[in-house]
C-alpha positions as CSV (number, residue, x, y, z in Angstrom):
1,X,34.1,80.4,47.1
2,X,37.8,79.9,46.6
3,X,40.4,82.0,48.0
4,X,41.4,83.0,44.9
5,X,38.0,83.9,43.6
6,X,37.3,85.9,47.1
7,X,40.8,87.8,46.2
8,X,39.7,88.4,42.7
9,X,36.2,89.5,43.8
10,X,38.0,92.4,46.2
11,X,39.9,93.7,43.8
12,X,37.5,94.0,41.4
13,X,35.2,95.5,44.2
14,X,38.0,98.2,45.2
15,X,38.9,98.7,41.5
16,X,35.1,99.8,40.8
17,X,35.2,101.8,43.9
18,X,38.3,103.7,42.5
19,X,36.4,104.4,39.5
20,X,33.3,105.5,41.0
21,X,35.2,107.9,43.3
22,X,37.5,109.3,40.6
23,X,33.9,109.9,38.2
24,X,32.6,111.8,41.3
25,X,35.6,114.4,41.5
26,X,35.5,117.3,39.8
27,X,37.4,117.8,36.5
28,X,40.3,120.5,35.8
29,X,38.6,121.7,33.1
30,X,35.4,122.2,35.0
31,X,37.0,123.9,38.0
32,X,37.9,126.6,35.7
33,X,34.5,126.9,34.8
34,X,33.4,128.0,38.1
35,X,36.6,130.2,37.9
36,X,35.4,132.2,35.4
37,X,31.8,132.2,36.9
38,X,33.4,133.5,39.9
39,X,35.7,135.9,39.5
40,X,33.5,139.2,38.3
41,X,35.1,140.4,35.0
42,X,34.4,138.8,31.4
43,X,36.9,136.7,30.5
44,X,39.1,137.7,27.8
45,X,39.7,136.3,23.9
46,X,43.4,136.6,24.6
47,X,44.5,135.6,27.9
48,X,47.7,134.1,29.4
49,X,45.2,132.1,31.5
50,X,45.0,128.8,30.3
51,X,46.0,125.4,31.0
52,X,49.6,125.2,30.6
53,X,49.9,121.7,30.9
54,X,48.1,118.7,31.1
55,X,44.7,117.1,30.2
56,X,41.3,119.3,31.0
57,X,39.6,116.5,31.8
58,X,41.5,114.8,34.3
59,X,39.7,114.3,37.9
60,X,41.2,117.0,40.6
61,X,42.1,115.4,43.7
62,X,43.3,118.8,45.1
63,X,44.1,122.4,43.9
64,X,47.6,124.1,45.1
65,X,47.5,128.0,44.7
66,X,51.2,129.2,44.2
67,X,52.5,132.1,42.9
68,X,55.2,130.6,40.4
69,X,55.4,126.9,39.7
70,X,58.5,126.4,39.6
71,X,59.6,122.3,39.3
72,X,59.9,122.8,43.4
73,X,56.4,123.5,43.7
74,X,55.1,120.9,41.4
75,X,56.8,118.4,43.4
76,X,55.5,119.3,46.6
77,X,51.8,120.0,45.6
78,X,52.0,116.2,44.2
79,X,53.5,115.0,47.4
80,X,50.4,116.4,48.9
81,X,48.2,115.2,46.7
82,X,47.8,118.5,45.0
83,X,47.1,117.6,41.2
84,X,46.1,120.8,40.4
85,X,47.9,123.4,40.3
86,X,47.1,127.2,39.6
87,X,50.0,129.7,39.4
88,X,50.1,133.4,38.7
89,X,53.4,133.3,36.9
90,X,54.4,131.3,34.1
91,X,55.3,127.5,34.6
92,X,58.1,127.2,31.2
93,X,60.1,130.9,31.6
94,X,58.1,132.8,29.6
95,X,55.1,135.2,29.7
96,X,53.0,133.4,26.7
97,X,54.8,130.1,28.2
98,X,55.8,129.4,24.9
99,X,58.4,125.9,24.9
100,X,59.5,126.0,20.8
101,X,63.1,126.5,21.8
102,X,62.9,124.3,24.5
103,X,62.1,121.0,23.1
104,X,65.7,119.7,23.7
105,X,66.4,121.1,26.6
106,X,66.7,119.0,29.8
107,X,65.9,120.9,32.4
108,X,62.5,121.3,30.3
109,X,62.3,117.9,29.6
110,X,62.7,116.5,33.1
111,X,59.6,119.4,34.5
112,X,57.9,118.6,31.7
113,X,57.9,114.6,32.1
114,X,57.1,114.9,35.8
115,X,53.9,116.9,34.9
116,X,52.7,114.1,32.5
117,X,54.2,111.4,34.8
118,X,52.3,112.6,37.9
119,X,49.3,113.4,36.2
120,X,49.3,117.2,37.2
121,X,47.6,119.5,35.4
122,X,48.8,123.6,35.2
123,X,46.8,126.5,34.9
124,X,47.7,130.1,34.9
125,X,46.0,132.6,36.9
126,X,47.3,136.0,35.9
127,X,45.2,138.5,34.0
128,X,41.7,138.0,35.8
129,X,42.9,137.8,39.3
130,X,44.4,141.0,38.7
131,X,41.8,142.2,36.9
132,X,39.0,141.4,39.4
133,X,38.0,143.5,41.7
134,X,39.8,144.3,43.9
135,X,42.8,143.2,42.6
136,X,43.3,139.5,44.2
137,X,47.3,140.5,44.4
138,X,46.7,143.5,45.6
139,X,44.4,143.1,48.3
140,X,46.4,139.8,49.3
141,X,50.1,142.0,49.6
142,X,47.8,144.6,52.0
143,X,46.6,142.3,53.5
144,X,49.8,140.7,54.3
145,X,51.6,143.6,55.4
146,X,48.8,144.6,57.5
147,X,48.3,148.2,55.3
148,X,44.6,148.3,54.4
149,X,44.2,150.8,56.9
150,X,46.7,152.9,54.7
151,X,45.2,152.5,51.9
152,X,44.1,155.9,49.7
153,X,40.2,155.0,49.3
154,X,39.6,154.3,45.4
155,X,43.7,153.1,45.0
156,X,44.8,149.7,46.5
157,X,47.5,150.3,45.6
158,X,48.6,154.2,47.0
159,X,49.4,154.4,50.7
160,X,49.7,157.1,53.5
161,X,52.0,156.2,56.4
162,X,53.0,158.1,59.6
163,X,56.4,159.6,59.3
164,X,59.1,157.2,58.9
165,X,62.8,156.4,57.5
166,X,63.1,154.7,54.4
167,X,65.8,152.4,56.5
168,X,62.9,151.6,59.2
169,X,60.0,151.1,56.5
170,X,61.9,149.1,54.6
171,X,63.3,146.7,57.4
172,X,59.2,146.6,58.6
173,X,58.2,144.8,55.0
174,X,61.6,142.9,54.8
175,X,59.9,141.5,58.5
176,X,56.6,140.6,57.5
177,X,57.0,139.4,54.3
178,X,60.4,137.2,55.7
179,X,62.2,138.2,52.3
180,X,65.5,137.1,52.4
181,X,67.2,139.9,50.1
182,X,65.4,143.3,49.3
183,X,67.4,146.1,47.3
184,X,66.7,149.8,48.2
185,X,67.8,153.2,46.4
186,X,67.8,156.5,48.2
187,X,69.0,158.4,51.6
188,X,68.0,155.6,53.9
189,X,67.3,158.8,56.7
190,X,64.9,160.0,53.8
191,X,61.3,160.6,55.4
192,X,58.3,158.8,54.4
193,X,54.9,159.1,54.4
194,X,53.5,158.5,50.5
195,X,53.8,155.2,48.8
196,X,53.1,153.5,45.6
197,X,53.1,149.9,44.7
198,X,53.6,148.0,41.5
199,X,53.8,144.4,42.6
200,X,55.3,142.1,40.6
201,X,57.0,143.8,37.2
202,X,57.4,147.3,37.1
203,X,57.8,148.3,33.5
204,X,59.9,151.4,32.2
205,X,55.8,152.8,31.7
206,X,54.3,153.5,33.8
207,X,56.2,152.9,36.6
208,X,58.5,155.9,35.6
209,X,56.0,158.4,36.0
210,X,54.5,156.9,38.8
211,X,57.3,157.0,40.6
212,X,58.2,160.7,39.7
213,X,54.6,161.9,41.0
214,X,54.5,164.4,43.4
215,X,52.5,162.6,45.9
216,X,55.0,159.7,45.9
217,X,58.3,159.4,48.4
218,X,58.8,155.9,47.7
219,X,57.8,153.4,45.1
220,X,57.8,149.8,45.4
221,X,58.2,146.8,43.2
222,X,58.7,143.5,42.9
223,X,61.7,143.7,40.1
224,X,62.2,146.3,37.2
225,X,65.2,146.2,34.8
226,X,68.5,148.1,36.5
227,X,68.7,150.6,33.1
228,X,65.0,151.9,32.9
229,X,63.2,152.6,36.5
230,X,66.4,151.5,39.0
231,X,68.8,154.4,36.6
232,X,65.7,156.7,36.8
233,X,65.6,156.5,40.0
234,X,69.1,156.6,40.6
235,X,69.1,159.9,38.1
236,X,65.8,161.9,39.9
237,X,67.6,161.6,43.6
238,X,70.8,163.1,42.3
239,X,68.8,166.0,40.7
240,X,67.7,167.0,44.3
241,X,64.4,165.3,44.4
242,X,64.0,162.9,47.7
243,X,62.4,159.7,46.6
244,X,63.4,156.0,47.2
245,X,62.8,153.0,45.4
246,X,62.1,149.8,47.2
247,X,62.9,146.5,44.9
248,X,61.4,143.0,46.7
249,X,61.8,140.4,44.6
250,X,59.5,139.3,42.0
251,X,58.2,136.2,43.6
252,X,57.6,138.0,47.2
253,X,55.7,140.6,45.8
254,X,52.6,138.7,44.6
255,X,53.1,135.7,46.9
256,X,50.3,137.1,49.2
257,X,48.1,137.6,46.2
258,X,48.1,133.7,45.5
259,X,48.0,133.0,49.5
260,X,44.4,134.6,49.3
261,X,43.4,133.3,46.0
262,X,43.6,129.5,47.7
263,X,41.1,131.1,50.4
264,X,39.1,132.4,47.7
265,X,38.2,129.1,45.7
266,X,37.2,127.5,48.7
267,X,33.7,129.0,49.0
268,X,32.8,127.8,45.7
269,X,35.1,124.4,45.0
270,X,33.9,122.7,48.5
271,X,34.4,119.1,47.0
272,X,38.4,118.8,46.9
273,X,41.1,120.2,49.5
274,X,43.0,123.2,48.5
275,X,46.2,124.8,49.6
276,X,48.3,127.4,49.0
277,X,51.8,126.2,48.4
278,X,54.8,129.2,48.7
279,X,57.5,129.3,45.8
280,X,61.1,129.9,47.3
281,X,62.6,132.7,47.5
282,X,65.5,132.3,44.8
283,X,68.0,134.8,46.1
284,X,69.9,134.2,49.2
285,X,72.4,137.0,49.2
C-alpha cells in the first residue's frame, strides 16, 4: 500500500470515527426532553422556554448553565467546548427575545453570527425552574448565602434573622455573593430581623405590598424600576415606618439559581460534561 493510499485510508478511518462519535452524543433537542421529564411541573403552552437559537438537532458536546448569556458567556462556554447553552434570562434583550427590530443592528448581528458560526445552540430556562419545586432560584440564592436555616417553613423565600443593622446585613450578602455594587434605601442603624426576597425583577405588584407587610423590615431584589417600588419605599420610610430596601443587581440575584441548576442536570444527562459558567457583573461603580 502506497503512502498515499495509507494517508487516505486514516483519514477516512478518523473521519468515520468523528461521525460515529458525534451520532452517539446526545442532541439539544433531546436534552430538553429529559428536561421536561425532570423537572416536576407540566410544561406550559406558552413559555419563554425555548430554544432561542440554533438547530434542535445538533449533537451537544457540553451544556453551560448561566444565568444571562450575554455574547461574553457564549464565547467562553465555546472556548470550553460548551455548545449548549441554557440561560435563565433572555439571550437578544428582551423577555419574548423577540429580534424584529434588530435585524440591522450590529451588535445583534455579530452575537448572532457567532452562535451560527460556532455551532451553539441557546435555550431558555426561566418559567419551569422557577416554577419547580422548590424554586431552582430560590433554593440556589439560600443556598448561597448560607440562609436555609432562616428560612420561614412553607416560604423560600421569607427569612427570620437574629438582630442586626441594615448596614451589617447588607455588607454580609455584598460578601458572599462578591457583588461589586449593591444599592440600599433606609436608616442603615435600622434593626433587622424579617426579610423578603424577590430575586431577580421586582415588579410595582407585588413587590409593593410585599414590601409594605407588617412582618417585613427589609425587602430584597435584584432590580425594580427607581419610580414604582425604590419611590415607594423611599415614600413609606418618610411616613415613619422603618423598612429598608436592599437592590443587588439583576444578574447577582439569580446567578446562584443557575449555579445549582448545572448540578441539577448532572444526575440525569451523565453522557456530556456540564458547567456552570457566571455572567459578569455589569456595574463597576
Amino acid at each position: 500500500m502506497s503512502p498515499e493510499e495509507v494517508s487516505r485510508r486514516a483519514f477516512l478511518l478518523t473521519g468515520a470515527a468523528l461521525a460515529a462519535s458525534a451520532q452517539s452524543l446526545p442532541t439539544a433537542a433531546g436534552l430538553i426532553d429529559r428536561i421536561k421529564k425532570n423537572v416536576g411541573v407540566p410544561w406550559r403552552a406558552t413559555t419563554v422556554d425555548n430554544i432561542i437559537a440554533g438547530d434542535p438537532d445538533t449533537p451537544v458536546k457540553g451544556i453551560a448553565t448561566t444565568m444571562m448569556s450575554t455574547l461574553d458567556v457564549i464565547e467562553r462556554a465555546s472556548a470550553a467546548g460548551k455548545n449548549f447553552v441554557i440561560t435563565h434570562e433572555p439571550t437578544f434583550y428582551s423577555h419574548q427575545d423577540t429580534t424584529d427590530q434588530l435585524k440591522n443592528d450590529s451588535t445583534y448581528q455579530f452575537k448572532a453570527d457567532f452562535i451560527e458560526k460556532h455551532q451553539m445552540v441557546i435555550f431558555r430556562f426561566h418559567d419551569h425552574w422557577h416554577a419547580r419545586q422548590p424554586d431552582g432560584i430560590a433554593f440556589g440564592m439560600a443556598r448561597e448565602l448560607g440562609w436555609q436555616g432562616n428560612a420561614v417553613p412553607g416560604n423560600q423565600r421569607q427569612f427570620v434573622f437574629p438582630e442586626i443593622t441594615l448596614a451589617r446585613f447588607a455588607q454580609q450578602i455584598k460578601e458572599r455573593l462578591k457583588i461589586r455594587t449593591m444599592r440600599v434605601v433606609g436608616d442603615p442603624q435600622l434593626r433587622v430581623r424579617n426579610v423578603a426576597a424577590n430575586w431577580g425583577y421586582a415588579s410595582e405588584f407585588p413587590s409593593i405590598p410585599q414590601f409594605a407587610a407588617p412582618n417585613v423590615d427589609v425587602f430584597i431584589a435584584g432590580e425594580a424600576r427607581e419610580w414604582e417600588l425604590v419611590e415607594y419605599a423611599q415614600d413609606s420610610i418618610t411616613a415613619g415606618n422603618k423598612k429598608g430596601l436592599i437592590l443587588l443587581g439583576h444578574v447577582v440575584s439569580e446567578q446562584a439559581g443557575m449555579k445549582y441548576c448545572a448540578e441539577w442536570l448532572k444526575p440525569f444527562i451523565p453522557e456530556v460534561p456540564i458547567e456552570f459558567v457566571p455572567a459578569v457583573e455589569p456595574f463597576w461603580s
